[in-house]
C-alpha positions in Angstrom: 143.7 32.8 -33.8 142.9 34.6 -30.6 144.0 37.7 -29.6 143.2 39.9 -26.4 143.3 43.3 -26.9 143.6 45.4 -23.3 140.7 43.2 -21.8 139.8 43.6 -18.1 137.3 42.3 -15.9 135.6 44.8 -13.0 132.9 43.5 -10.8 130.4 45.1 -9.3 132.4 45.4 -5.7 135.4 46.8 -7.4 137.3 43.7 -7.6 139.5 43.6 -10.9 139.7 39.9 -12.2 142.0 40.7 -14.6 143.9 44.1 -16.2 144.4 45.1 -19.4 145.4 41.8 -21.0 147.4 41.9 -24.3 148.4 38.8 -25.9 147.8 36.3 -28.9 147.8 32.7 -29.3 148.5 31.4 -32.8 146.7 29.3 -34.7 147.8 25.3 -33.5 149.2 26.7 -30.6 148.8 25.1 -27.2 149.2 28.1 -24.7 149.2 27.4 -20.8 148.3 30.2 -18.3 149.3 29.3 -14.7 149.4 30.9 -11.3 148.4 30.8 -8.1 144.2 30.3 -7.2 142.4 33.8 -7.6 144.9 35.3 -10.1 143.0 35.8 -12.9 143.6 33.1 -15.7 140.0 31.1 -15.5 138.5 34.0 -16.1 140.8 35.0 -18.9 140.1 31.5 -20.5 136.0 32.0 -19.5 135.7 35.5 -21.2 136.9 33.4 -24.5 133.4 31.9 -24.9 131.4 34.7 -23.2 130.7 33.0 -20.3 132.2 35.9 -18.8 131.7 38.9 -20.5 134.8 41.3 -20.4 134.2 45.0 -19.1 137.2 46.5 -21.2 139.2 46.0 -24.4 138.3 43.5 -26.9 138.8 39.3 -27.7 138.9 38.6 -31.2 138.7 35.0 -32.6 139.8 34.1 -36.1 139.2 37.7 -36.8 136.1 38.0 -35.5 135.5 40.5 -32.4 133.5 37.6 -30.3 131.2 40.3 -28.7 129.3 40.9 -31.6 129.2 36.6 -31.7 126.0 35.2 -30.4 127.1 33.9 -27.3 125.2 30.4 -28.1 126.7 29.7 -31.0 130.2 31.1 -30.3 130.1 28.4 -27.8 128.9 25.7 -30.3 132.5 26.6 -31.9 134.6 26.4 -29.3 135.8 22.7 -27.5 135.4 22.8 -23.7 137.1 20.3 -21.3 136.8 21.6 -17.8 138.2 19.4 -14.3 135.1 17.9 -13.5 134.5 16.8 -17.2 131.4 17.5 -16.5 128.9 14.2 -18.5 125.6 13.6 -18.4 125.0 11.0 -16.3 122.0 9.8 -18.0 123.3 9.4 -21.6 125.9 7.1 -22.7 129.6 7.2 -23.5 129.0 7.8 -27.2 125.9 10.0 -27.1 127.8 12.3 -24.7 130.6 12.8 -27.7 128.2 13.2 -29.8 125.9 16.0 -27.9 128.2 19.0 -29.6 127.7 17.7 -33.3 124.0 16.8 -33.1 123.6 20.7 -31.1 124.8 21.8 -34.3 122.7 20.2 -36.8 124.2 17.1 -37.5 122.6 13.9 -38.3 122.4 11.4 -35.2 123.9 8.6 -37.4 126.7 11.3 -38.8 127.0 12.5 -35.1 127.4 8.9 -33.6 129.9 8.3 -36.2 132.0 10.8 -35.4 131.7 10.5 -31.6 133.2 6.7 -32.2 136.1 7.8 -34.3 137.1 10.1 -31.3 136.9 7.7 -28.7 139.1 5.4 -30.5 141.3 8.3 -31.2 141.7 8.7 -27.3 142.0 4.9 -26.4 138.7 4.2 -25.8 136.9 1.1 -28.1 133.3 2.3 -29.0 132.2 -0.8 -29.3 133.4 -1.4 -25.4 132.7 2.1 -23.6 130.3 3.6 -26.0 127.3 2.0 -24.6 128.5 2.4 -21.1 127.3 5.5 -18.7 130.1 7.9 -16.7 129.2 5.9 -13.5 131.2 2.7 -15.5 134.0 4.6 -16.5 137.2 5.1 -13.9 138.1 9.1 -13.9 140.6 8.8 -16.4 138.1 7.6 -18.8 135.6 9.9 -18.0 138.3 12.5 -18.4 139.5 10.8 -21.6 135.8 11.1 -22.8 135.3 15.1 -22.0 138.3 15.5 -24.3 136.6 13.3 -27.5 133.6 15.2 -26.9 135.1 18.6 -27.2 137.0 17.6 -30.0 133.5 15.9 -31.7 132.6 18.9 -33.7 136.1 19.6 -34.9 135.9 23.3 -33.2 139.3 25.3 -34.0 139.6 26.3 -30.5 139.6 24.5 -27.7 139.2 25.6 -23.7 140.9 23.3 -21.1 140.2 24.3 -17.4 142.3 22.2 -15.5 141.4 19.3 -17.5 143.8 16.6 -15.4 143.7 18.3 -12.0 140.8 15.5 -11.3 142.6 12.1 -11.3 145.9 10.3 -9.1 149.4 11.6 -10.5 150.2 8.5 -12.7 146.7 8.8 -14.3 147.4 12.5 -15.2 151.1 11.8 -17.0 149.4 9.3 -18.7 146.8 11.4 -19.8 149.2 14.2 -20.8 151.1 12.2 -22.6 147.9 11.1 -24.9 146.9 14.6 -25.3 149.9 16.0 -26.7 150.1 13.1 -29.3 146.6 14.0 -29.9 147.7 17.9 -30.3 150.5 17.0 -32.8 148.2 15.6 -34.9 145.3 17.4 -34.7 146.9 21.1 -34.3 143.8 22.6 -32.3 144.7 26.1 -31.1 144.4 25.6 -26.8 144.6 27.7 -24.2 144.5 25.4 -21.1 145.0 26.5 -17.3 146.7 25.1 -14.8 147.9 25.9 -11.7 151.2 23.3 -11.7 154.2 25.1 -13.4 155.7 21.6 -14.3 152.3 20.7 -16.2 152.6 24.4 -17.8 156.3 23.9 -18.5 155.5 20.0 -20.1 152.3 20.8 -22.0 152.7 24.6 -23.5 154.3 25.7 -26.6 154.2 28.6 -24.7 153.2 29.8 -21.2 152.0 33.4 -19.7 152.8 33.3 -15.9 150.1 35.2 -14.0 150.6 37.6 -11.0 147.8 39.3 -9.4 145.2 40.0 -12.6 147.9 40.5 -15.0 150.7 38.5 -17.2 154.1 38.5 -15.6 155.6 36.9 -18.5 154.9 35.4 -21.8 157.3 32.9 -23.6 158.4 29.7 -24.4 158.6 27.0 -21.5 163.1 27.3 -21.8 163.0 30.9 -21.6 160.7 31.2 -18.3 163.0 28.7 -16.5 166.1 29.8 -18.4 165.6 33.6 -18.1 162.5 34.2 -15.7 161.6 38.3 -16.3 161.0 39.1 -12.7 161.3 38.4 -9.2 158.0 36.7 -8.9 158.1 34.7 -12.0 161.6 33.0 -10.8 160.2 32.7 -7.2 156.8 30.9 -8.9 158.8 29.0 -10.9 160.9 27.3 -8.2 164.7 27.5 -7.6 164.6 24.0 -8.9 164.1 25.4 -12.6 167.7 24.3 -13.7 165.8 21.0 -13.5 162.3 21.8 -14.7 164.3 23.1 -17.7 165.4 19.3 -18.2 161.8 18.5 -19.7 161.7 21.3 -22.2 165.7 20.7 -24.0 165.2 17.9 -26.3 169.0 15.7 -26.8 170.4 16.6 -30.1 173.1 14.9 -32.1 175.7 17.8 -31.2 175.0 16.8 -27.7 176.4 13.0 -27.7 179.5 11.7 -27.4 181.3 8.9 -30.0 182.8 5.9 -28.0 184.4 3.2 -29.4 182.5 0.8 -31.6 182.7 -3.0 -32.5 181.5 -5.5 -34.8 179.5 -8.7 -34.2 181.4 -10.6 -36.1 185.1 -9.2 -35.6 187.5 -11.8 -33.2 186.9 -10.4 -29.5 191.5 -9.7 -29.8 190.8 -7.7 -32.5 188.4 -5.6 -31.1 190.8 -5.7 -27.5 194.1 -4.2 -29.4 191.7 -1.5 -30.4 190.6 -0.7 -27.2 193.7 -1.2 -25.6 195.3 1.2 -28.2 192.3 4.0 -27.4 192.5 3.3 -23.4 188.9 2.5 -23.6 187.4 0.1 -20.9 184.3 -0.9 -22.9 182.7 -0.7 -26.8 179.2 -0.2 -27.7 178.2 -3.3 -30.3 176.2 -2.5 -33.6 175.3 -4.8 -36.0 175.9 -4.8 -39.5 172.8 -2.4 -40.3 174.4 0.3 -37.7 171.9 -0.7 -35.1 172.5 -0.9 -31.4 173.2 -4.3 -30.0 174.5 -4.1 -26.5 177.8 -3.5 -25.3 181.5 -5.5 -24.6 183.9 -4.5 -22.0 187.4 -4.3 -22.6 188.2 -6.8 -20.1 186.2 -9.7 -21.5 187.3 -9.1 -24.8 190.6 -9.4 -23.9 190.5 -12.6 -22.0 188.4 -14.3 -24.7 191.5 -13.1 -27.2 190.9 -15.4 -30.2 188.8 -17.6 -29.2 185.5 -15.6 -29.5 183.9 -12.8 -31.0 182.3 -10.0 -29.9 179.3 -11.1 -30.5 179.5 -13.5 -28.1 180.5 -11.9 -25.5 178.3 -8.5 -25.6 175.8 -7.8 -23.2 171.7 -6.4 -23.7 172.0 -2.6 -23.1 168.3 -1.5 -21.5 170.1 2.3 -21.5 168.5 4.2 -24.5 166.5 6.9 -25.8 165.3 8.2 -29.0 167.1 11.4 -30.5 164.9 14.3 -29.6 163.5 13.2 -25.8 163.9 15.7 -23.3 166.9 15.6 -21.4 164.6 15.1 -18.3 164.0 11.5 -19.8 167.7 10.7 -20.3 168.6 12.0 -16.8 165.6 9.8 -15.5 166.8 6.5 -17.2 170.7 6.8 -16.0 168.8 7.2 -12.5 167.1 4.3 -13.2 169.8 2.1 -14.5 172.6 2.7 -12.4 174.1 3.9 -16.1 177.3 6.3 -16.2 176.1 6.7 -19.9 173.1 6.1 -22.0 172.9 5.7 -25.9 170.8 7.8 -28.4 169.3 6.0 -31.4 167.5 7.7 -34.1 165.1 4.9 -34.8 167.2 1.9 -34.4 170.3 3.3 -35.9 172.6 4.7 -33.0 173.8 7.8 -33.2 176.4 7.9 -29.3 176.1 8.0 -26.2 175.1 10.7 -23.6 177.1 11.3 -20.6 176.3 13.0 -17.3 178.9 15.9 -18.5 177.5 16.1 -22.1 174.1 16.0 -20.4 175.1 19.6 -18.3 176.8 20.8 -21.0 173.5 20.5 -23.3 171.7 21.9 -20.2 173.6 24.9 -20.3 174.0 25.7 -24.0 169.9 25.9 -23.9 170.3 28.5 -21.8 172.6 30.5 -23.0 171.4 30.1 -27.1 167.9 31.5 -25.3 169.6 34.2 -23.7 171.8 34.9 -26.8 169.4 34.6 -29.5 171.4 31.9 -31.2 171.3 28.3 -32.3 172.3 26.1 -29.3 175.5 24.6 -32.2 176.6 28.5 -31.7 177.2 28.9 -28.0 180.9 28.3 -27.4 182.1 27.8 -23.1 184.5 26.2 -21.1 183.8 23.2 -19.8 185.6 20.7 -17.1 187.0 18.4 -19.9 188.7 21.7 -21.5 190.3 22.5 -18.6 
């Protein structure tokens, strides 16, 4: 969807902005370019919509070589969300969302329409903030707004400079959060900057690290923490990577352990001998639909005997997360819990536990299946429970 061709800047004192840049975004891809301030990669994401004009090489959107684009409407085409956000103060909530569609030649009421069906996409109730002005709003709903009213006209490409650099830390996960269920549905192809390697790492399909004018390296979020292609790119990444890497290596079933399991209904000594017999010092309880319940420990099931079942006796379990969260998430809510373990459910349906072991061990087969080329089910190692 866009594609730089060998594209530098020069201006006129001889400072080079960028240097031959060569790369593509694909359609419904979100792309991040980060690095340090002055390195090139707003003015990469500016010459996209002409408002900086490149001095070498070409940009090509959707085909189409954007210099011989009217600049106006090229820009009509394209979503922008900068830090700022950037609303006019005088107009409301939902005639700012709608000031891209009427540009364009929409009808107000067609315009209006729209600009309330993407406020409500974004958490925002038209028929609460629409008639409101940006002085009304708090920053994350300003922010929340600039994103609608890029989106308004349904451009295929959408600019992001910085877009959640404006607002306090718990503001900006929260906002992240909302825009990536927003990109899974809506499949816009983004290039957004940033200069934060963890917001790079969290929000790009891919990321192209900058140096000084030029891309260091280009690839997924796993293989520039797991395999970094220079000295500068493992330095700007951080020698914590090992645990930046723990946001982008979702939990898979191969990754969980089976402990024992027990009824509610079966006689707590029933459920004991079993134990006893497997040396285990505590069961996870499903009911009869497979579904996680809590869990029993050994001990109490074997002083109830016969005289209670295990449903009785089991305890909540607050310890869970769905199949498919980053192991970042997982590592977070044994943290949280005090938990030596925490189970994995695929909807309600458990699926086993995760262990601080299995945890490193799916840590590491990431790493090496990137390195390897393979499927992380193909990367065979010794680990401490081998030994």
């Amino acid at each position: 969807m866009i594609r730089f061709e060998q594209v530098g800047k020069v201006y006129p004192d001889g400072t080079t902005a960028v240097d031959a840049l060569s790369f593509e975004v694909a359609e419904g891809e979100l792309v991040t370019l980060v690095g340090p301030s002055g390195c090139g990669k707003t003015t990469t994401m500016m010459m996209v919509n002409r408002l900086i004009e490149p001095t070498s090489g070409r940009i090509l959107v959707d085909g189409q070589d954007i210099a011989r684009t009217d600049p106006v409407k090229l820009r009509r085409g394209i979503g922008y969300v900068i830090q700022q956000v950037g609303l006019f103060p005088h107009r409301t909530v939902l005639d700012n969302t709608a000031t891209v569609p009427a540009l364009v030649g929409w009808k107000r009421s067609k315009a209006r329409e729209r600009a309330a069906e993407l406020l409500d996409v974004v958490g925002l109730d038209p028929s609460v903030y629409g008639s409101r002005y940006p002085a009304q709003l708090s920053g994350g709903q300003r922010q929340r707004v600039g994103v609608a009213r890029a989106l308004a006209a349904d451009p295929p490409v959408l600019l992001m400079d910085e877009p959640f650099g404006a607002v306090d830390p718990v503001v900006r996960e929260r906002l992240q959060n909302e825009f990536l269920k927003l990109q899974s549905r809506v499949r816009k192809t983004v290039l957004m900057v940033t200069h934060d390697i963890e917001e790079a790492v969290r929000m790009g399909d891919r990321i192209a690290v900058y140096g000084q004018g030029r891309i260091e390296q280009f690839d997924t979020p796993a293989a520039v923490l797991g395999s970094p292609a220079t000295p500068y790119v493992a330095e700007f990444v951080g020698a914590d990577r090992g645990l930046k890497r723990l946001s982008v290596t979702a939990i898979e079933p191969d990754d969980l352990e089976q402990p024992p399991l027990a009824r509610l209904d079966e006689r707590a000594g029933v459920a004991a001998a079993r134990l006893g017999a497997a040396g285990a010092r505590w069961a996870v309880v499903l009911n009869e639909a497979g579904e996680l319940h809590g869990w029993v420990s050994a001990d109490a099931l074997r002083i109830a005997g016969d005289q209670g079942t295990v449903g009785e006796l089991a305890r909540r379990m607050d310890a869970w997360v769905p199949v498919g969260a980053p192991l970042k998430r997982a590592f977070s809510e044994m943290l949280q819990r005090d938990a030596g373990w925490i189970a994995v459910l695929d909807g309600a349906r458990f699926l086993g536990v995760l262990t601080p072991a299995k945890l490193h061990e799916a840590l590491r087969r990431s790493v090496d299946a990137e390195a390897q080329g393979v499927g992380r089910d193909e990367v065979r190692f010794d680990s401490v429970s081998d030994a």
